[in-house]
BAMIMAR-146696 format. One line per 3 residues: number of its first residue (from 1); their letters; for each residue x, y, z of C-alpha. Coordinates in pm, 1 decimal. Example, Ala and Ser with C-alpha at 12.3 -4.5 7.8 and 13.67 -1.06 7.14 Angstrom:
1) AS) 1230.0 -450.0 780.0 | 1367.0 -106.0 714.0;
***
This chain:
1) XXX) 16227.7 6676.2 16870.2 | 15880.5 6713.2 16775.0 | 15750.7 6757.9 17135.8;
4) XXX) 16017.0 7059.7 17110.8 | 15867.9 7149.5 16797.3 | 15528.1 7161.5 16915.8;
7) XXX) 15572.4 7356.2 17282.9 | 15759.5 7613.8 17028.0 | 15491.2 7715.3 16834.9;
10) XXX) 15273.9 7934.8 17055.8 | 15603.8 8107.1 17132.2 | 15683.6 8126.3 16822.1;
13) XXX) 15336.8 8243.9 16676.7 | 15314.1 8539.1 16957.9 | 15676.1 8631.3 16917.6;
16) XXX) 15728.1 8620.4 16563.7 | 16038.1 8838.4 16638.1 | 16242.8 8646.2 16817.7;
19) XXX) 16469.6 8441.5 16553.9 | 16452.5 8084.1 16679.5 | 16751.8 7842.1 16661.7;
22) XXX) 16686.1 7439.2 16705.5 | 16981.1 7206.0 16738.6 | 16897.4 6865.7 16805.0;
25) XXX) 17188.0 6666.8 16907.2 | 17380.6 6392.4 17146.7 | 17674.0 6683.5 17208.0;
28) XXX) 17581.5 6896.1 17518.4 | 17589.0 7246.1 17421.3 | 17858.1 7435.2 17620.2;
31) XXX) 17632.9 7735.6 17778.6 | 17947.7 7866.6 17992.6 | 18047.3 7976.3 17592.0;
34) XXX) 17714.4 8038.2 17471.2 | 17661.6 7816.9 17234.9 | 17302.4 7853.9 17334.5;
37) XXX) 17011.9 8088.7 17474.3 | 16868.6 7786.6 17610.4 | 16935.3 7419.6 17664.3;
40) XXX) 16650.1 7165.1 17691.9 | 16777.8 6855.3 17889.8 | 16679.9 6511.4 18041.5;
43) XXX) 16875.7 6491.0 18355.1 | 16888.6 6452.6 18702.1 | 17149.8 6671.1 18835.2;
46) XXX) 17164.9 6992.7 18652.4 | 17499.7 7163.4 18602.5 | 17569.0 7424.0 18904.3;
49) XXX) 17696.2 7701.2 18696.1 | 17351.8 7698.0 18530.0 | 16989.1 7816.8 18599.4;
52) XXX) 16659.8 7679.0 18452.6 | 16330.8 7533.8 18557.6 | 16250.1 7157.2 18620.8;
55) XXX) 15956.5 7081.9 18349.9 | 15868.8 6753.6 18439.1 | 15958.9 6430.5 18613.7;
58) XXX) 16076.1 6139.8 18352.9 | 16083.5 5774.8 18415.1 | 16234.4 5499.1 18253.9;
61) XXX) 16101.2 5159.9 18176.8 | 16139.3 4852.9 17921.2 | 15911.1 4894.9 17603.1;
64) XXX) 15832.3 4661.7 17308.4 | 15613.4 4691.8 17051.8 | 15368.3 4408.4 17184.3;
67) XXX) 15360.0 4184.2 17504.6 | 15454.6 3915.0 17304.1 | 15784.6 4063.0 17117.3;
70) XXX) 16126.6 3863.2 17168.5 | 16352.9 3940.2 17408.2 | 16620.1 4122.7 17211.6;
73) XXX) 16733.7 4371.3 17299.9 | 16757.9 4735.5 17156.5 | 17039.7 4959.2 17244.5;
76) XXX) 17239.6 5308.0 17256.7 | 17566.4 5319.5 17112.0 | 17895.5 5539.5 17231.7;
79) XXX) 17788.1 5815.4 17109.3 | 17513.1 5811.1 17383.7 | 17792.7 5761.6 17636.4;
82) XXX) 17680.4 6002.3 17883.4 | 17328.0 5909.4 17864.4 | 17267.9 5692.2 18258.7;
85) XXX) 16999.9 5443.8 18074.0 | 17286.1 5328.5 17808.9 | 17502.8 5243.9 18117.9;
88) XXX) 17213.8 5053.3 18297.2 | 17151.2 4849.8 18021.9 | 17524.9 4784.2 17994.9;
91) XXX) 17494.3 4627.2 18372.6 | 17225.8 4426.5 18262.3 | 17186.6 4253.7 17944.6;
94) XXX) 17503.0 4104.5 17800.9 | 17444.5 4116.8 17409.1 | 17207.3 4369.5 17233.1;
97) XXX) 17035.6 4274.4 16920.1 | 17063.8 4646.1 16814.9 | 17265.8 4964.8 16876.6;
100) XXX) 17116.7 5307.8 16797.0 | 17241.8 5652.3 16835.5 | 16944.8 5819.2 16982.7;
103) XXX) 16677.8 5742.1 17241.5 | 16400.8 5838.9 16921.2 | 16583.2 5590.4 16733.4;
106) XXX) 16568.7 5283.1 16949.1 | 16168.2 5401.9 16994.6 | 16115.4 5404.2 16655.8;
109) XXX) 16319.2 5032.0 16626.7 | 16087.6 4938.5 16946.6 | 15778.2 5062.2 16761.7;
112) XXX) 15902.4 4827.6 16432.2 | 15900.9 4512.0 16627.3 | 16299.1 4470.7 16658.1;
115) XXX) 16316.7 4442.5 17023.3 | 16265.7 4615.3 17339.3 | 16405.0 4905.0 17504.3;
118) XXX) 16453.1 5131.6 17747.3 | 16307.5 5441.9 17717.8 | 16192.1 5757.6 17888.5;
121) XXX) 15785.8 5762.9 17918.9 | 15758.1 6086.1 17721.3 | 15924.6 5923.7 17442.9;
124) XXX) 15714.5 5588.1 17464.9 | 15380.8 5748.2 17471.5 | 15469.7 5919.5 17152.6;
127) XXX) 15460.7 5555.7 16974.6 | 15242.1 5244.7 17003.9 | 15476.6 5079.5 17252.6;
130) XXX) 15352.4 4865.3 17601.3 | 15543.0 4844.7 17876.2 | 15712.3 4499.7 17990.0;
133) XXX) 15839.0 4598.5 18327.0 | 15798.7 4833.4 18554.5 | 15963.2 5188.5 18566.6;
136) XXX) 16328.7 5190.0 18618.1 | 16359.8 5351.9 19003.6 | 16695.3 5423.0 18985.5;
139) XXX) 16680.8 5630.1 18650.9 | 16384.5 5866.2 18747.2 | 16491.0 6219.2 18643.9;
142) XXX) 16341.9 6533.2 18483.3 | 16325.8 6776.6 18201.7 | 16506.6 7096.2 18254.8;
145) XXX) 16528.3 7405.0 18036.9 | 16889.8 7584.8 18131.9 | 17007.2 7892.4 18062.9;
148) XXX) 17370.8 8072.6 18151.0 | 17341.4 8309.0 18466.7 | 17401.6 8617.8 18227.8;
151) XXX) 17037.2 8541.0 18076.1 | 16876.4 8613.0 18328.9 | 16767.2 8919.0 18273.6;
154) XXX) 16717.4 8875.0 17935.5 | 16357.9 8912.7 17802.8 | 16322.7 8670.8 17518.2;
157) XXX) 16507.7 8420.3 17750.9 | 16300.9 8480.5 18045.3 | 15954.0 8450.6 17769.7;
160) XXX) 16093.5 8180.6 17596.0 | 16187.6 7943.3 17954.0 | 15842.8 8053.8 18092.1;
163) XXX) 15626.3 8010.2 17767.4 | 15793.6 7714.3 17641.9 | 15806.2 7552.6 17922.2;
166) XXX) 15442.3 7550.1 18011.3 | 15384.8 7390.4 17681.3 | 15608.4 7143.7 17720.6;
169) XXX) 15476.1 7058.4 18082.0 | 15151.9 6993.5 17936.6 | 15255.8 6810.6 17698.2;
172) X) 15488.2 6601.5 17916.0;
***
């Protein structure tokens, strides 16, 4: 959320009339209905019946607070269902010592010392976290910001996907 939060406020500063709406949540917004302008997502396949731009690449990889922190394990709960690095984990460690509902929740449980997780790079470098193995091949996706076909031409989409997603590519 913050790294949102942060790409958003030279857009925000030079367009101080575009209204700006920030939902941060599990639930995938249904564009198809509108229930955004814009939909910032980790992912590797991006829905068909949308259009965007690929920010950056994210990888995966096992993060603890120190090299020397337990092996217990931290991780996402059903609410994260969809999420492909909940069901990897599921394939691979039998009982976690934590479940959290967000992937800045089991960072900040990582960052505390309570085990070690899996988590995107972005997210990791945004704590004091080391890694203990090696990026996760098989999870490598990206950052997309999507948008509904109808936006297309729309100018404080169009400003907003361009300007927003620069900052977030540098900061990524």
């Amino acid at each position: 959320m913050a790294l949102v939060a942060e790409a958003m406020q030279p857009f925000q500063a030079a367009h101080p009339e575009v209204q700006l709406h920030l939902i941060v949540s599990n639930a995938m917004a249904d564009m198809a209905r509108h229930d955004a302008d814009v939909a910032i997502r980790p992912t590797a396949t991006p829905p068909e019946a949308l259009i965007g731009r690929r920010v950056a690449p994210v990888q995966f990889a096992i993060y603890a607070a120190t090299a020397k922190t337990p092996e217990r394990w931290i991780a996402l709960d059903e609410s994260m269902s969809d999420a492909r690095s909940r069901h990897w984990l599921a394939r691979h460690v039998d009982a976690p010592a934590l479940r959290v509902n967000s992937m800045w929740a089991a960072a900040e449980a990582c960052a505390a010392g309570l085990g070690w997780a899996l988590l995107p790079d972005y997210l990791a470098r945004r704590f004091p976290l080391v890694p203990i193995k090696p990026p996760v091949a098989e999870l490598e996706s990206a950052i997309w910001m999507l948008f509904h076909p109808d936006h297309r031409a729309t100018p404080r989409v169009r400003y907003f996907v361009r300007e927003v997603g620069q900052a977030l590519q540098r900061a990524l």
